[in-house]
C-alpha positions, 0 to 999 in steps of 0.5 A: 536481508532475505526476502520475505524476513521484511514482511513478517517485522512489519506484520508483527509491528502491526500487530503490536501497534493494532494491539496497543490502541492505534487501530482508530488512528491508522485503520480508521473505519476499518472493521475489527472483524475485517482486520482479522479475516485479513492477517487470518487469509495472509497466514493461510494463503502466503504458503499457496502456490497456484499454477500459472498455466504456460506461464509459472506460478502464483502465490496465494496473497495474490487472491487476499489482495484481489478480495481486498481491492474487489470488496473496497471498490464494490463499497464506493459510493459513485460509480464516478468514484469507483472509475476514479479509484480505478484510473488512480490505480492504473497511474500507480501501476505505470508508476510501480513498473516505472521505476521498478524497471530503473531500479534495476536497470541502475541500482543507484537510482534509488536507495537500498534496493529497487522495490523498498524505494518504489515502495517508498514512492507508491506509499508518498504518491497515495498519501498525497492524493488519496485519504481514507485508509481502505482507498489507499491499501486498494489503489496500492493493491491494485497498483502492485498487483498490476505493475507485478504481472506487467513486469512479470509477462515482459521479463518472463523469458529472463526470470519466469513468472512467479506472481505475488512472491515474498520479494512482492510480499515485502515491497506491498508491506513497506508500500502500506506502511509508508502510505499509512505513516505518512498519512498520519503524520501530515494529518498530525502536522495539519491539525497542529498548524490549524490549532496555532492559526485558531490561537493566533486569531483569536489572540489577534480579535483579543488585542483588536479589542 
């Protein structure tokens, strides 16, 4: 698949799904308005290339992520809470440019191509340790944002600098995908498992009697 073709199924999966009532599941607390502002700034911005001066180039996305990331970050309630955002999206970062360096140092490290697998992790990673929605969309944007320029600055030399480009642009939306669908579905195998233990212990306290 070319790059970029990924990113725009996801987008229209997104759509559809946001369309037809599951925004309160997947982007809960998320304002309507800043939803649309987002998909509004993606199409404007996708087509912006910025000069990198000395270095290459950069697409415009890479500006929306940065508001994104900027915007959830200033509305933490500590600034412990903000540190910690920030220490966790580093670690994520160290890992994006981890095992993007595997993947292409040996394709068979993980499956399919190197960016949908170190997607795949970034979105497991973030479910596990992160829970509200907007926290995990701006730790794995920082984390992309960061580990894409690190790479980008030590291969350079190899394939220039092209910052935020559609092969970044697929992997972020598999990355938000994964975090979010994950996140669902153990919060859905959670619920499950304290209702039966609820059914279980009231059914014992029934027969005690």
């Amino acid at each position: 698949m070319n790059p970029g073709f990924l990113c725009w199924i996801l987008i229209c999966i997104s759509l559809i799904l946001l369309a037809s009532g599951w925004k309160r599941t997947l982007l809960r607390d998320i304002p309507d308005p800043a939803i649309v502002l987002f998909f509004v700034g993606w199409c404007a911005l996708g087509r912006l290339q910025l000069p990198l001066t000395g270095y290459g180039q950069a697409n415009g996305i890479v500006l929306l992520l940065a508001v994104v990331v900027a915007a959830v970050w200033a509305r933490q309630r500590t600034a412990l809470a903000g540190l910690h955002a920030v220490s966790f999206g580093l670690f994520l970062a160290s890992v994006y440019y981890l095992l993007k360096h595997l993947g292409e140092v040996d394709p068979f490290f993980l499956p399919y191509r190197s960016g949908t697998g170190t997607s795949c992790v970034l979105g497991l990673i973030a479910a596990l340790l992160v829970r509200r929605p907007q926290d995990q969309i701006a730790c794995i944007s920082f984390a992309m944002l960061v580990g894409s320029a690190l790479y980008a600055i030590v291969h350079r030399e190899r394939y220039g600098v092209s910052f935020g480009g559609l092969t970044f642009q697929d992997d972020w939306w598999m990355a938000i995908f994964a975090v979010r669908l994950l996140s669902v579905a153990g919060e859905t195998a959670a619920g499950t498992v304290r209702d039966a233990s609820k059914s279980l212990a009231n059914r014992w306290k029934g027969l005690k009697k």
